[in-house]
C-alpha positions as CSV (number, residue, x, y, z in Angstrom):
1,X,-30.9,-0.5,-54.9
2,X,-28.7,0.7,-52.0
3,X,-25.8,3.5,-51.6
4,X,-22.4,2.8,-50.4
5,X,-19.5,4.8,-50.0
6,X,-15.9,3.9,-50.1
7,X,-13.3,6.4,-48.4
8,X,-10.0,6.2,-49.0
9,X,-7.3,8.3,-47.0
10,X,-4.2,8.2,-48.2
11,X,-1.0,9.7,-47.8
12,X,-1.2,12.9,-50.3
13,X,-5.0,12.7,-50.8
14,X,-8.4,11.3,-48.9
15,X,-11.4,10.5,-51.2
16,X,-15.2,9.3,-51.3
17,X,-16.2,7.6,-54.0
18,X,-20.3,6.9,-53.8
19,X,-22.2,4.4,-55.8
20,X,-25.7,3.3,-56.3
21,X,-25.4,-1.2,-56.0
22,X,-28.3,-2.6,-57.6
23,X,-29.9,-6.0,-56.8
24,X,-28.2,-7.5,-59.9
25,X,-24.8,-6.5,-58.5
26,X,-24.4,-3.8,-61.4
27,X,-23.4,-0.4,-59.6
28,X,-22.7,3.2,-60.9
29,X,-20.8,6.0,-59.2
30,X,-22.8,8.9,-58.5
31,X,-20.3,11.2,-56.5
32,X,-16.2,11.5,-56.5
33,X,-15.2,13.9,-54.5
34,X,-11.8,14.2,-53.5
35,X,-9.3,16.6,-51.4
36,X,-5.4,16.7,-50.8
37,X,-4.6,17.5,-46.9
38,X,-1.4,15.0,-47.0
39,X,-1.2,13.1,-44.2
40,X,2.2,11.6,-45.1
41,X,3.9,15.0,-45.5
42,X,7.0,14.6,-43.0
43,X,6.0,11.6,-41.5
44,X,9.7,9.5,-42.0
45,X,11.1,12.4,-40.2
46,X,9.6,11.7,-36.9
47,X,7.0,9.2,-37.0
48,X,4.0,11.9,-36.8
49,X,1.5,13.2,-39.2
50,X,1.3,17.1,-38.9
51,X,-1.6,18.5,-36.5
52,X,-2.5,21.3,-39.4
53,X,-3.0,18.3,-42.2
54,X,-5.0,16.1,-39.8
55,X,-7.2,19.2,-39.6
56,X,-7.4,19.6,-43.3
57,X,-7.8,15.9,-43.4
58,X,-10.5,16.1,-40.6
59,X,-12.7,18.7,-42.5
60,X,-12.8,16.5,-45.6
61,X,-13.9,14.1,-43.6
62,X,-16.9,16.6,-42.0
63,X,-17.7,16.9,-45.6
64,X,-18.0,13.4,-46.6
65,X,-20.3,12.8,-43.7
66,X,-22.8,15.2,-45.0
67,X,-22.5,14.2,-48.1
68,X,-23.5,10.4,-47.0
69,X,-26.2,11.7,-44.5
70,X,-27.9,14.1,-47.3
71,X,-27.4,10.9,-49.7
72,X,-29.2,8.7,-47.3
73,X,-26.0,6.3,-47.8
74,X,-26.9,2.8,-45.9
75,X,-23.2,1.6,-45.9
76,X,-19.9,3.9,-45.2
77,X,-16.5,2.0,-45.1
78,X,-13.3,3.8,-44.2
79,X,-9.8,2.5,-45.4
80,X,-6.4,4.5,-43.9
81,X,-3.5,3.3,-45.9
82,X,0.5,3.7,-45.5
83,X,0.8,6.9,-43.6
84,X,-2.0,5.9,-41.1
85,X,0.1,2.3,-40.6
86,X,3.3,4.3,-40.3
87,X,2.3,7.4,-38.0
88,X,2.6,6.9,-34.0
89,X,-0.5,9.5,-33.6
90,X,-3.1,7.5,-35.7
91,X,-4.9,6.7,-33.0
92,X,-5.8,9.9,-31.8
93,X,-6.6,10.8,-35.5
94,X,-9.0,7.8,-35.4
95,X,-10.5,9.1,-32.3
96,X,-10.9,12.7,-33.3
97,X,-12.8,11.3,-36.9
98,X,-15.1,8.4,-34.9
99,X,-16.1,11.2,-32.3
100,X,-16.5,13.9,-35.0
101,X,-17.8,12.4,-38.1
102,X,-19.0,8.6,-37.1
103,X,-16.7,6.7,-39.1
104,X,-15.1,3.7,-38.2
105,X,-11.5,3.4,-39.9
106,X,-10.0,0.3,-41.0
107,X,-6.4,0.4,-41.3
108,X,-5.0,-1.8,-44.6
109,X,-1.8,-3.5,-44.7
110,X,0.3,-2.8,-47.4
111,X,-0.4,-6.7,-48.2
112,X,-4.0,-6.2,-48.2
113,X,-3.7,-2.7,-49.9
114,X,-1.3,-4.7,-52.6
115,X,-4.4,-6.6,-53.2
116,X,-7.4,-4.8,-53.5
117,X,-5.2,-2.5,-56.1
118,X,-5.4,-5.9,-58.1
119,X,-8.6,-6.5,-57.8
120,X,-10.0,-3.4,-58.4
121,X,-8.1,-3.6,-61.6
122,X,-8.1,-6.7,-63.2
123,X,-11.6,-6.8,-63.8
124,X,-12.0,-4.2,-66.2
125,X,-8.2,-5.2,-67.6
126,X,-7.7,-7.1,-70.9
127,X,-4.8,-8.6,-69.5
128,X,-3.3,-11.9,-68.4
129,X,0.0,-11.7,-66.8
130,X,1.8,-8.0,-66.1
131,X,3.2,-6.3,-63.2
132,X,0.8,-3.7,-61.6
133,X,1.9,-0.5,-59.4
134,X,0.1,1.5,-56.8
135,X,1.7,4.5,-56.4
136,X,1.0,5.9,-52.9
137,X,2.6,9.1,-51.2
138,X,4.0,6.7,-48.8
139,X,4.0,3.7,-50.0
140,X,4.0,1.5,-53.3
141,X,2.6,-1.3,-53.6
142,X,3.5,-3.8,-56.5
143,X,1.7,-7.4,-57.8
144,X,3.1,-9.5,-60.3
145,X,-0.3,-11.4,-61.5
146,X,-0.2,-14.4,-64.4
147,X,-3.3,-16.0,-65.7
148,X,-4.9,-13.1,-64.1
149,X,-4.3,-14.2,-60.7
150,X,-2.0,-12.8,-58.2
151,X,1.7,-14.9,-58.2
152,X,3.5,-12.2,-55.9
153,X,2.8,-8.8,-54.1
154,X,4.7,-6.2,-52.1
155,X,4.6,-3.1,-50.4
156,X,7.5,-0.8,-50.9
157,X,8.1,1.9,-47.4
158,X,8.6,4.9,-50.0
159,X,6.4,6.9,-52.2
160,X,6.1,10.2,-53.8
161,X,5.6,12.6,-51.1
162,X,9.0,10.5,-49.4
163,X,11.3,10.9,-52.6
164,X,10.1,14.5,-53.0
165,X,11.2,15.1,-49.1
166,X,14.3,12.9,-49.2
167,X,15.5,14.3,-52.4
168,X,14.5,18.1,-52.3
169,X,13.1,17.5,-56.1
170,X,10.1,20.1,-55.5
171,X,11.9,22.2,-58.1
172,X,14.1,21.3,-60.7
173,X,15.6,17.5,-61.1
174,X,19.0,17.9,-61.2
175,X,22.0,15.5,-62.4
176,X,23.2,14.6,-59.2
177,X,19.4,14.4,-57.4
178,X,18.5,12.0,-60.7
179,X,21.6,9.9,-60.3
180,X,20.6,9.5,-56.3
181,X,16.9,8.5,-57.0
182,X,18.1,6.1,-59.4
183,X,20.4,4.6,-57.0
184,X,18.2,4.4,-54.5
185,X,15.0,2.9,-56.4
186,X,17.3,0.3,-58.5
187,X,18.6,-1.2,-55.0
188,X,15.3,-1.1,-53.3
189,X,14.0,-3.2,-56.7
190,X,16.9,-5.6,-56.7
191,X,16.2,-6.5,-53.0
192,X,13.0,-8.2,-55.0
193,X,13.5,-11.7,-56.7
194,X,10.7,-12.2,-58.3
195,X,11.1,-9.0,-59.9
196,X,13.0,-10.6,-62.7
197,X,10.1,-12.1,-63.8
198,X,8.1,-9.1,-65.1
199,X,10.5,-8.4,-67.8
200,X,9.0,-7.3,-70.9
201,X,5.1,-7.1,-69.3
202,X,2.9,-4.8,-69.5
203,X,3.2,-2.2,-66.5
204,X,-0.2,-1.4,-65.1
205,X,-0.8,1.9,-63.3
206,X,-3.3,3.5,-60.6
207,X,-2.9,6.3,-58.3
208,X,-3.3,9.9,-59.2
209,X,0.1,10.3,-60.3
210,X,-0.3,7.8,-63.0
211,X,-3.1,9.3,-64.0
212,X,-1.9,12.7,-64.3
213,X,0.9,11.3,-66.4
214,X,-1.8,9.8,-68.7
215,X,-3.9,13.3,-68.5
216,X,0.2,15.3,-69.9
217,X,0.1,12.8,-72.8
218,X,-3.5,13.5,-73.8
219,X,-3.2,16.7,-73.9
220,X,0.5,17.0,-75.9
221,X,-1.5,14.7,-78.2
222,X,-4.6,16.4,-78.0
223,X,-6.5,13.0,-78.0
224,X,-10.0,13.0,-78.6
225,X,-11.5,10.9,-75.7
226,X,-11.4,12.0,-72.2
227,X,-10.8,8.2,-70.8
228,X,-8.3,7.3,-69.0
229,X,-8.9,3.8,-68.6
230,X,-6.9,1.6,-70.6
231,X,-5.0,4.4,-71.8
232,X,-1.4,3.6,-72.6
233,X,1.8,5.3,-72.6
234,X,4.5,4.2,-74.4
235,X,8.1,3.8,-72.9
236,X,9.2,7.0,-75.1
237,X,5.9,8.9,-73.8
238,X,6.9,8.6,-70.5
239,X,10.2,9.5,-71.0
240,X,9.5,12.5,-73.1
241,X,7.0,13.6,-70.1
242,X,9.6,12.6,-67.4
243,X,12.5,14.9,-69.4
244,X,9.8,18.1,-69.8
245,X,9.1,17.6,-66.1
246,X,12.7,17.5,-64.7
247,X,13.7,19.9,-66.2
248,X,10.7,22.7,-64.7
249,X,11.0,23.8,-61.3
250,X,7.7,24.2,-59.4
251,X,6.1,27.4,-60.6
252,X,6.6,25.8,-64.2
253,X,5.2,22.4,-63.7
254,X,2.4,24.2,-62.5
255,X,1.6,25.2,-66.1
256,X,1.5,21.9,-67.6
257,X,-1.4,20.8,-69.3
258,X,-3.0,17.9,-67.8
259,X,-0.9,18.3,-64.6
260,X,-3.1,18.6,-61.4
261,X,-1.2,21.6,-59.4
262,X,-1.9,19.9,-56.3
263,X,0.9,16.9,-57.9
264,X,3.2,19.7,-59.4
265,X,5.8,19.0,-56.3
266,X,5.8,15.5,-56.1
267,X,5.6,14.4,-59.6
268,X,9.0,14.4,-60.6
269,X,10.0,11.4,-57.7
270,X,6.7,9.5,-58.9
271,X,8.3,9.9,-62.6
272,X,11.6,9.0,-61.4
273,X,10.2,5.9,-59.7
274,X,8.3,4.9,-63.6
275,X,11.1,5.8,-65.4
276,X,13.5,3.3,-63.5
277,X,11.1,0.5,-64.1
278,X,10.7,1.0,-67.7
């Protein structure tokens, strides 16, 4: 048996996710740990990620490092994802986190990012064919998979922390700020051929937002099992949450059940971005 830790930072959130692999190839997790320093926040204004959330980012990392060290953890690997391709000052973030905490981060491409999304997926998936969607604060990624292989990917240069920004929609969701989203996201989709294709699919989720939308239902349901997993949410769930949501402004949101606060601001572009493709 050996311990390896996966770290994932993102644009609204970095995370380690530790596991014990045994010979067999079985593995279980034995820490998730996660925090929210947003790299992405501002970042298609000028190019930069903020000194103040590379700091925050930077002292999750510190964290993680103990962690691994105290865990005796023989392998450590270190993705960065959209805002880390995207800013013009990674490198000095990478610099700061291999002199400080001994990590060695390997930017993804949104192709490659596209893909492990599938992967770590399908697997556990009862599914064939279906359109899946990462939904980053930066980026989105989507895959269009038949016969449970992958037919056609993408990564979309928007995602929820960029739609809250663009379109002020931290408070309320008005008309005109719904109309403009919509607009937006249905001509970014139609630049996508082979979107066509996924009519009528299933439409598989991960991210934190997605799971937060699953965690609303649960709880308006009160449903029994705490698994989100294969949870689904039917077209009129999501459009019940989506119309309580838009209709909150921040302080508000911050009350629903289910609904991490650290999410209460950018939720209602992530929403906005399910709701068109439904």
């Amino acid at each position: 048996m050996k311990k390896v830790a996966i770290i994932d930072i993102g644009s609204n959130s970095v995370r380690l996710v530790l596991f014990e692999v045994y010979k067999n190839h079985s593995f279980r997790v034995i820490d998730d740990i996660k925090e929210n320093p947003r790299l992405g926040e501002g970042i298609f204004e000028d190019g930069l990620m903020k000194e103040k959330n590379m700091t925050k980012a930077l002292e999750a990392l510190k964290l993680f490092r103990s962690l691994c060290d105290y865990q005796k953890v023989q392998d450590i690997l270190v993705f960065g994802t959209a805002a880390m391709r995207i800013a013009k000052n990674a490198d000095e973030f990478i610099k700061k986190v291999n002199e400080e905490c001994q990590f060695s981060i390997q930017i993804l491409s949104g192709e490659e990012e596209a893909k492990y999304s599938f992967f770590g997926a399908i697997n556990s998936l009862d599914i064939s064919e279906g359109l899946l969607v990462d939904m980053g604060g930066a980026s989105c990624e989507l895959v269009y998979f038949k016969n449970r292989e992958i037919e056609e990917s993408i990564s979309l240069n928007f995602g929820s922390l960029s739609i809250m920004e663009t379109f002020q929609v931290k408070d309320f969701m008005t008309k005109e700020k719904e109309d403009l989203i919509n607009e937006f996201l249905i001509k970014e989709f139609e630049k996508i051929p082979w979107l066509k294709k996924v009519e009528g699919l299933y439409l598989i989720g991960v991210g934190g937002t997605i799971r937060n939308l699953g965690k609303i239902n649960m709880e308006k349901i009160e449903y029994p099992i705490q698994n989100l997993h294969n949870y689904v949410l039917s077209y009129f769930d999501l459009k019940d949450i989506y119309n309580e949501l838009k209709s909150k402004d921040f302080k508000e949101k911050q009350k629903i059940k289910g609904l991490a606060k650290s999410r209460a601001d950018i939720i209602s572009g992530e929403i906005g971005r399910a709701h068109v493709w439904t």
